[in-house]
C-alpha positions in Angstrom: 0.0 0.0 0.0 1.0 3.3 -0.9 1.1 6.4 1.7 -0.5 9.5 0.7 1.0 12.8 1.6 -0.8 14.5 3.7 -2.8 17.5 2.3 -1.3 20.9 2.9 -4.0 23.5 4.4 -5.4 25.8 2.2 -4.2 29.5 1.9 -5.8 32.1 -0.4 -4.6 35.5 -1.6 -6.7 38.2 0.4 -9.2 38.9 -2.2 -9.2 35.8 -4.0 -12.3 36.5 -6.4 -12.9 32.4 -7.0 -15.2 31.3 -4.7 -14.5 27.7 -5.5 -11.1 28.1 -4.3 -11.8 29.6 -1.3 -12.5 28.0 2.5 -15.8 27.7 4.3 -17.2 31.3 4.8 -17.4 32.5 8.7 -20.9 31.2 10.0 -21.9 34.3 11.5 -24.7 36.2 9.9 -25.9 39.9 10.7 -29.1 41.6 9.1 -28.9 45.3 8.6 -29.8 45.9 11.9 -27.6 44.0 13.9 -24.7 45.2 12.1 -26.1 48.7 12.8 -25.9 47.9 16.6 -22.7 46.0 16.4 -21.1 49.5 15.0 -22.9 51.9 17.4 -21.7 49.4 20.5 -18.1 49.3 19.1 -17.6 53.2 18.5 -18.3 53.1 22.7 -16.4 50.0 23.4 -13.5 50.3 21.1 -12.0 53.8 22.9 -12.1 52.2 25.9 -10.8 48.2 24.8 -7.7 50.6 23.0 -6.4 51.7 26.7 -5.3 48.5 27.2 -4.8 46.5 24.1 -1.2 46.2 22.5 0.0 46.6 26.1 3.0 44.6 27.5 0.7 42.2 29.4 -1.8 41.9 27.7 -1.4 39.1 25.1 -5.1 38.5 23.6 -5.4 41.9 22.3 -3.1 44.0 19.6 -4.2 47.4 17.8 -4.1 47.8 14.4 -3.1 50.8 13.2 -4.2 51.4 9.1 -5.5 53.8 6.9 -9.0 54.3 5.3 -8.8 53.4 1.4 -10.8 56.0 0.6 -10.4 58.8 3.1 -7.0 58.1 4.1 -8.0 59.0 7.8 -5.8 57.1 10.2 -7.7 53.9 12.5 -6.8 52.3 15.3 -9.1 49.4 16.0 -8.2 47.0 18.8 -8.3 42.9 17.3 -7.7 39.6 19.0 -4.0 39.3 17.8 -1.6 36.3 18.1 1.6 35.8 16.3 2.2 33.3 13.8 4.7 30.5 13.9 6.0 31.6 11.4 6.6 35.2 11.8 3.7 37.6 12.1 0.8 37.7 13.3 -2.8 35.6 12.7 -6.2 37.3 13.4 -9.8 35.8 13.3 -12.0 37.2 10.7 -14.9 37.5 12.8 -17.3 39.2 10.5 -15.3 37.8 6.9 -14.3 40.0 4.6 -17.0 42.6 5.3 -14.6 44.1 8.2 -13.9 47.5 6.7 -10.3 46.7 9.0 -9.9 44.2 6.8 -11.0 46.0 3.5 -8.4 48.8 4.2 -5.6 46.5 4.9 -6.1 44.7 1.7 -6.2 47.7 -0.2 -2.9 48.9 1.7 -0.9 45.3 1.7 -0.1 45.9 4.9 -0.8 48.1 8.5 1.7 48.0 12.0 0.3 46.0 14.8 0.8 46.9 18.5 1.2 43.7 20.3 2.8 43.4 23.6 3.7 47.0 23.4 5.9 47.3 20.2 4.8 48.2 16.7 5.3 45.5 14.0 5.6 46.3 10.2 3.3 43.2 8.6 2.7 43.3 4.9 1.3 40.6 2.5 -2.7 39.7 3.6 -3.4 36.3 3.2 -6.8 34.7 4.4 -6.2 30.9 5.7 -7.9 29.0 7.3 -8.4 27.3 10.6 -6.3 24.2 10.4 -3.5 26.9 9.1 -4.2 29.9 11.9 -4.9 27.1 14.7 -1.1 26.9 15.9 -1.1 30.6 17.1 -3.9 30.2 19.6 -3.7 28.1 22.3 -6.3 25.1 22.7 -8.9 26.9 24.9 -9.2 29.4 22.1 -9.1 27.1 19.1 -12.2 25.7 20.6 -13.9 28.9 21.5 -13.4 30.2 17.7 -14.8 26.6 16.4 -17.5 26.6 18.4 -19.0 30.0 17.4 -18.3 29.6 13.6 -14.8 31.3 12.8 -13.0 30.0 10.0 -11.5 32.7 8.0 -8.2 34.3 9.6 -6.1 36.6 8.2 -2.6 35.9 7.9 -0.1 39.0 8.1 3.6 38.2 7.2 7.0 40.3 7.3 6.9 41.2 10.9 9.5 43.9 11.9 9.7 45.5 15.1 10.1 49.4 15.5 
């Protein structure tokens, strides 16, 4: 009997137009509304979560520092950051690739993460997928993201620190 290599995870190109190519979608779903009162709760949440995310001891949260693709105003938006075994850092796509985070960065190819209280340069989005982000979270937290549907992550290579 022959052995079969085992089959590498998938990874995409952010952006990667071919649905067929692509990994399972996120399973959460928002109507208008609720996505209306997911923003209005974050604008009041988010200033306070950015006081301590990115900070020395806090390893769950980093900021993300990018820049609007079409006003070019600078963001800040605090994320559930880990880094990546193999340099840089992995990040749940919670909401897919509706995040405007997520848009800007795209359009960018790149932002600077805060985590652990330095700035790292990471270029080169890449959407993966579970099997392929799962190493960068520990086991309590691989569950927690299974469980409530996350399966998109984006993948953020090229870390430098500043």
């Amino acid at each position: 009997m022959s052995e079969q290599a085992e089959p590498r995870p998938l990874v995409f190109p952010a952006g990667t137009e071919n649905t067929s190519q692509r990994p399972a979608r996120n399973m959460i779903r928002f109507g208008p509304r609720t996505r209306r009162l997911i923003r209005a709760v974050a604008r009041v949440v988010n200033p306070l979560v950015l006081r301590i995310a990115g900070r020395r001891h806090m390893p769950v949260l980093g900021i993300v520092h990018h820049r609007g693709r079409k006003s070019g105003r600078r963001y800040d938006t605090p994320l559930g950051v880990r880094p990546a075994p193999g340099g840089g850092f992995v990040m749940p796509l919670t909401f897919s690739e509706a995040s405007q985070w997520y848009q800007n960065i795209r359009a960018a190819g790149g932002c600077v993460i805060t985590y652990l209280g330095a700035d790292h340069a990471v270029t080169a989005p890449i959407i993966v997928d579970r099997a392929t982000a799962g190493p960068a979270y520990p086991r309590y937290e691989r569950l927690a993201l299974a469980l409530i549907g996350i399966n998109e992550f984006l993948l953020l290579a090229g870390a430098t620190a500043h």
